[in-house]
C-alpha positions in Angstrom: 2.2 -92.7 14.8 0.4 -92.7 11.6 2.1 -92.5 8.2 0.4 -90.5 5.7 2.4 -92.5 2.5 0.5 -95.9 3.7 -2.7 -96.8 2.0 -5.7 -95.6 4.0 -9.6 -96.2 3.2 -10.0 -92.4 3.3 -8.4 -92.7 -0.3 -11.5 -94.7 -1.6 -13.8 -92.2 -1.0 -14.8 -89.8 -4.0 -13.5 -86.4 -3.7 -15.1 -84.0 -5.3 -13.2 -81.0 -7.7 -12.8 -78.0 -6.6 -12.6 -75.4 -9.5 -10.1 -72.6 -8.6 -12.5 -68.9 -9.5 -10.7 -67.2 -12.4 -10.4 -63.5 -11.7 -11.7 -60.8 -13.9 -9.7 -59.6 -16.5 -7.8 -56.7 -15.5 -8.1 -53.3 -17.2 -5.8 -50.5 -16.1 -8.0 -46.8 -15.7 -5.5 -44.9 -18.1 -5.9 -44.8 -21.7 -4.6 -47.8 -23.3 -3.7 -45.3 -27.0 -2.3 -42.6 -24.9 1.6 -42.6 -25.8 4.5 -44.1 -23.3 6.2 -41.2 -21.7 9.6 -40.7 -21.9 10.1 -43.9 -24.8 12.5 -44.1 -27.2 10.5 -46.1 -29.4 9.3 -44.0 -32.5 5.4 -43.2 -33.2 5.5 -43.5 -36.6 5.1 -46.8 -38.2 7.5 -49.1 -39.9 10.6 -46.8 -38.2 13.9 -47.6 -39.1 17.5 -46.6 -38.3 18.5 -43.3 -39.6 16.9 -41.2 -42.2 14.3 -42.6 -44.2 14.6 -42.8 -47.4 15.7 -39.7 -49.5 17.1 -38.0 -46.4 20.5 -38.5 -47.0 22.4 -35.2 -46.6 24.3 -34.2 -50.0 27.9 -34.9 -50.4 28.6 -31.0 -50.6 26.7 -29.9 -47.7 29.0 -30.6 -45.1 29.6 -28.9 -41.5 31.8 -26.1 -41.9 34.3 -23.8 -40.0 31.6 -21.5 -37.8 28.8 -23.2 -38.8 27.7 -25.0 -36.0 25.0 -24.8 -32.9 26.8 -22.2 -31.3 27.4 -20.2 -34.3 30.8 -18.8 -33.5 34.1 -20.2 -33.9 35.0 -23.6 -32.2 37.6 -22.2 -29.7 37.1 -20.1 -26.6 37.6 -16.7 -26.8 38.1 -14.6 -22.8 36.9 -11.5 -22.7 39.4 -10.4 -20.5 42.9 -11.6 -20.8 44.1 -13.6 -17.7 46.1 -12.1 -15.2 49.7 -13.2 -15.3 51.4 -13.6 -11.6 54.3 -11.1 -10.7 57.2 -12.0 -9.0 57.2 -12.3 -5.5 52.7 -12.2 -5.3 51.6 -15.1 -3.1 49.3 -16.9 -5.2 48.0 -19.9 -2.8 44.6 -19.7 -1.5 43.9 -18.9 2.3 44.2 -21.6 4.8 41.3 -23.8 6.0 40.2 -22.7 9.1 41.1 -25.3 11.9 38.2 -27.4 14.1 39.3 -25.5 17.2 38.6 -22.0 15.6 35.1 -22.0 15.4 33.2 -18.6 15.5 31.7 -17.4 18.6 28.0 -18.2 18.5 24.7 -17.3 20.6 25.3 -14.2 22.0 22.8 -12.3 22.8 22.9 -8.6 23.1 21.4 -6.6 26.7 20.2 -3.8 25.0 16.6 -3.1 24.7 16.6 -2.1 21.5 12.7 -0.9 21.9 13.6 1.6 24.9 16.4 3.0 23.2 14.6 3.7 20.0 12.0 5.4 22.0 14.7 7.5 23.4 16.0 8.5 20.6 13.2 9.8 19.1 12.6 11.8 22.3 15.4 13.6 22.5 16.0 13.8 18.6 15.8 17.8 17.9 12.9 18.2 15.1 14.2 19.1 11.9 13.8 22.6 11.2 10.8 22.9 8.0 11.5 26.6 5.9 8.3 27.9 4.9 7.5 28.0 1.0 8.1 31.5 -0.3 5.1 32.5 -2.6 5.5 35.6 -5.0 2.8 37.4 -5.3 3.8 39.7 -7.6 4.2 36.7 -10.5 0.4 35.9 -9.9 -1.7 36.6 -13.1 -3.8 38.5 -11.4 -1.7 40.9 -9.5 -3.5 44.1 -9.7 -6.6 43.5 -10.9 -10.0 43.6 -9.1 -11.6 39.9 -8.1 -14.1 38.7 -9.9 -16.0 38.6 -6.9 -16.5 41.9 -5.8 -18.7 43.0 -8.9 -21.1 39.9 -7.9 -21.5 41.5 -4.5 -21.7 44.9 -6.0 -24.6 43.4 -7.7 -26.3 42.0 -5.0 -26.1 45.0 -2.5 -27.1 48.6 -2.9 -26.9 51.3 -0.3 -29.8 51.8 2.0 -31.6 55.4 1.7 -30.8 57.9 4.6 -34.2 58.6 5.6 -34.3 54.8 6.6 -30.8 55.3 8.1 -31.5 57.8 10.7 -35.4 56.1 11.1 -33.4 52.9 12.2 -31.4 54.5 14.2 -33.9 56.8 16.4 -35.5 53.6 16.6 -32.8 52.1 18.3 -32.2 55.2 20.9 -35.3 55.0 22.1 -35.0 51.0 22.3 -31.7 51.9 24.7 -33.8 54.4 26.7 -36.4 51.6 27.7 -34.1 49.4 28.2 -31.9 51.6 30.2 -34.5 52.4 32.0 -35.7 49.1 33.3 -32.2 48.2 33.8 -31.7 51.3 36.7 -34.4 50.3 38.3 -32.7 46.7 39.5 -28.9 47.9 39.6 -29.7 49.6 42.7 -31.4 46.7 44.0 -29.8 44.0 46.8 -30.1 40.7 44.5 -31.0 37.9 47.2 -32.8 35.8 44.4 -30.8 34.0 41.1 -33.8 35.5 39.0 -32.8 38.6 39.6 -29.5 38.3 39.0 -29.8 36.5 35.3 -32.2 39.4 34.5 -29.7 42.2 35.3 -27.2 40.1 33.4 -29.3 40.0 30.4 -30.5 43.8 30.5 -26.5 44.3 30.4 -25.5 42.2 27.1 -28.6 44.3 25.6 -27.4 47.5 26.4 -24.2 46.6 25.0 -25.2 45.3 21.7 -28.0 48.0 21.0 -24.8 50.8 21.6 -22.8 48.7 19.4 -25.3 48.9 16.3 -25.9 52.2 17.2 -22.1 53.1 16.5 -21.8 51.6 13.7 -25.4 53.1 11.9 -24.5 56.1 13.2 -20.8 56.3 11.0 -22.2 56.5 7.5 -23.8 55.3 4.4 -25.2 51.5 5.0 -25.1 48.8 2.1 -28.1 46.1 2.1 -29.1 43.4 0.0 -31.4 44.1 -2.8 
């Protein structure tokens, strides 16, 4: 076993120095100027204890009676006076609840709460809505013509009765020729659809040329100019 106190020939040899790398310099990435926060050293230079100079409050400017931050008096006023106790009232507090009377928890309800609404709303009787009662008689324009009827008076002018009664020979005679072609198939077995829409058709014709016939025949017509 070798002891590494003892002289050796390795400790003749040159060894050569090793220079140790010195690091760059450090340099933080805030501000160096920017201000400490939350110091208690002052900003200002040359700062001293206490007021600087000529600061020195003036012997008769002192804190008085009232005069202070809260700028009332220094004693606590209630609003309300305190209740005094009366004879016989209980005044300690109500009992801590022991470990063993815990409340009752998770339970969970069967009602399906979804179903029942539904129900409800079923049966529920509507409510009953009263019309709004309008009075006409308070209208402004209770008794008075619209405006409207003298533009249509305007626009419409009875038609002469020489054109009346040429309308409505014209539409006798249209009734005769239709009437006319409509015998001639009423008496007819229909064994083809043709036929039958045809008769159908003669029929609403018939019915409407009566119709304008009754009511040209009445009276005095009104057109549009």
């Amino acid at each position: 076993m070798s002891n590494l106190g003892e002289e050796t020939i390795f400790n003749l040899l040159p060894r050569e120095e090793v220079k140790a790398e010195k690091p760059p310099r450090y340099r933080s990435l805030f501000d160096p100027k920017s201000p400490v926060p939350y110091s208690t050293f002052k900003n200002t230079g040359g700062g001293v204890y206490g007021k600087r100079d000529g600061g020195s409050h003036k012997p008769d400017v002192y804190l008085k009676r009232g005069t202070g931050s809260a700028g009332g008096p220094s004693h606590t006023v209630r609003s309300t006076p305190e209740k005094r106790p009366e004879r016989g009232e209980d005044l300690r507090k109500a009992a801590v609840p022991l470990a063993k009377e815990r409340p009752v928890m998770g339970v969970k309800a069967d009602k399906n709460f979804i179903t029942a609404n539904a129900v409800n709303a079923i049966l529920a009787v509507p409510k009953t809505r009263t019309p709004p009662t309008i009075d006409y008689l308070a209208k402004e324009d209770y008794g008075k013509v619209p405006a409207y009827l003298g533009q249509i008076k305007e626009e419409v002018e009875p038609m002469p009765e020489d054109e009346r009664l040429e309308l409505l020979d014209a539409l006798k005679s249209k009734w005769d020729a239709v009437n006319a072609r409509y015998q001639k198939l009423c008496h007819q077995t229909f064994f083809e659809r043709g036929r039958l829409e045809q008769k159908k058709s003669l029929e609403k014709m018939l019915d409407a040329i009566e119709a304008d016939i009754e009511k040209i025949g009445k009276g005095p017509i009104m057109v549009k100019k």
